[in-house]
C-alpha positions in Angstrom: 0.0 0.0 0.0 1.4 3.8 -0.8 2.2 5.9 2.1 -0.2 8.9 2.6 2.6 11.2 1.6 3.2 8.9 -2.1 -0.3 9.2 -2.6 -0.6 13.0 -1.3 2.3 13.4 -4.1 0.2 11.2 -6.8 -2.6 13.5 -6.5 -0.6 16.7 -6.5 1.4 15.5 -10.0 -2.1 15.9 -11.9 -2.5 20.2 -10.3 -1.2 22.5 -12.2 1.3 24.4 -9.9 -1.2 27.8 -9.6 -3.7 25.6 -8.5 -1.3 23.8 -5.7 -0.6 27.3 -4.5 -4.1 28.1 -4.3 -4.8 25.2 -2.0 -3.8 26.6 1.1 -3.2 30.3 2.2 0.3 28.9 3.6 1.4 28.2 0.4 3.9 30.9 -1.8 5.7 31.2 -4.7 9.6 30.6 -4.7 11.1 31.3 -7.9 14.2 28.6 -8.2 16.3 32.2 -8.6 15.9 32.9 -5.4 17.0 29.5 -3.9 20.5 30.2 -2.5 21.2 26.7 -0.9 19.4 23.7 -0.2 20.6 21.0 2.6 19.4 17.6 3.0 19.8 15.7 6.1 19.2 12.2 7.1 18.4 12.0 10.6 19.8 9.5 12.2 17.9 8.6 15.4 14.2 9.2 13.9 12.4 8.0 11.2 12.5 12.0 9.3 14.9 13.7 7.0 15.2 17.2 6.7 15.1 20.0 4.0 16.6 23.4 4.7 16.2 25.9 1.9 18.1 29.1 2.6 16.4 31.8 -0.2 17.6 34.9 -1.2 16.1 37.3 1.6 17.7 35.0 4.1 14.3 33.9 5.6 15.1 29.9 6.5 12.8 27.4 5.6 12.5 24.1 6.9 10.9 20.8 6.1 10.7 17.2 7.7 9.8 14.5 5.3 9.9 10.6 5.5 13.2 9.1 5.5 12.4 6.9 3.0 11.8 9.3 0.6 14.9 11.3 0.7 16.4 9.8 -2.4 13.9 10.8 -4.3 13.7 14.4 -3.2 17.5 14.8 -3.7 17.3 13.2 -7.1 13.9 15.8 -8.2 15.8 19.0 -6.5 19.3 18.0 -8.5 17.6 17.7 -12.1 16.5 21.4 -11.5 19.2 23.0 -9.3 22.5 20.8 -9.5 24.5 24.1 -8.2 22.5 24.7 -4.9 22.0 21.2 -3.1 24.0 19.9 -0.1 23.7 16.6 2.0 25.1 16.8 5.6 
């Protein structure tokens, strides 16, 4: 059976990305410009990875995520921005 975030990710494929941003008030624009750094951390004790993105105005962003799907997310980031990605 998928995990509720595969399936989440299924359903999200299908949006066109205005309509993903209109989902939820939370949600913003970041233009891949603006990304200064990205770092990608496994954790070692829990069952989470980590995403810190580190944009242009210097306002931190952080994300956990299921460990298991942190190949995946490092493999989708470096087909867009090859230049900005870090794993620690």
């Amino acid at each position: 059976m998928a995990s509720d975030s595969k399936k989440k990710a299924l359903e999200f494929s299908r949006l066109s990305p205005s309509h993903i941003l209109n989902l939820d008030g939370s949600n913003f624009y970041l233009p891949y410009l603006d990304i200064e750094a990205i770092t990608l951390t496994k954790d070692r004790f829990f069952a989470n990875a980590a995403m810190a993105i580190v944009p242009s105005d210097k306002k931190f962003l952080g994300f956990f995520f299921p460990r298991d799907e942190f190949d995946l997310a490092f493999s989708s980031l470096n087909k867009v921005i090859p230049t900005r990605i870090a794993i620690i």
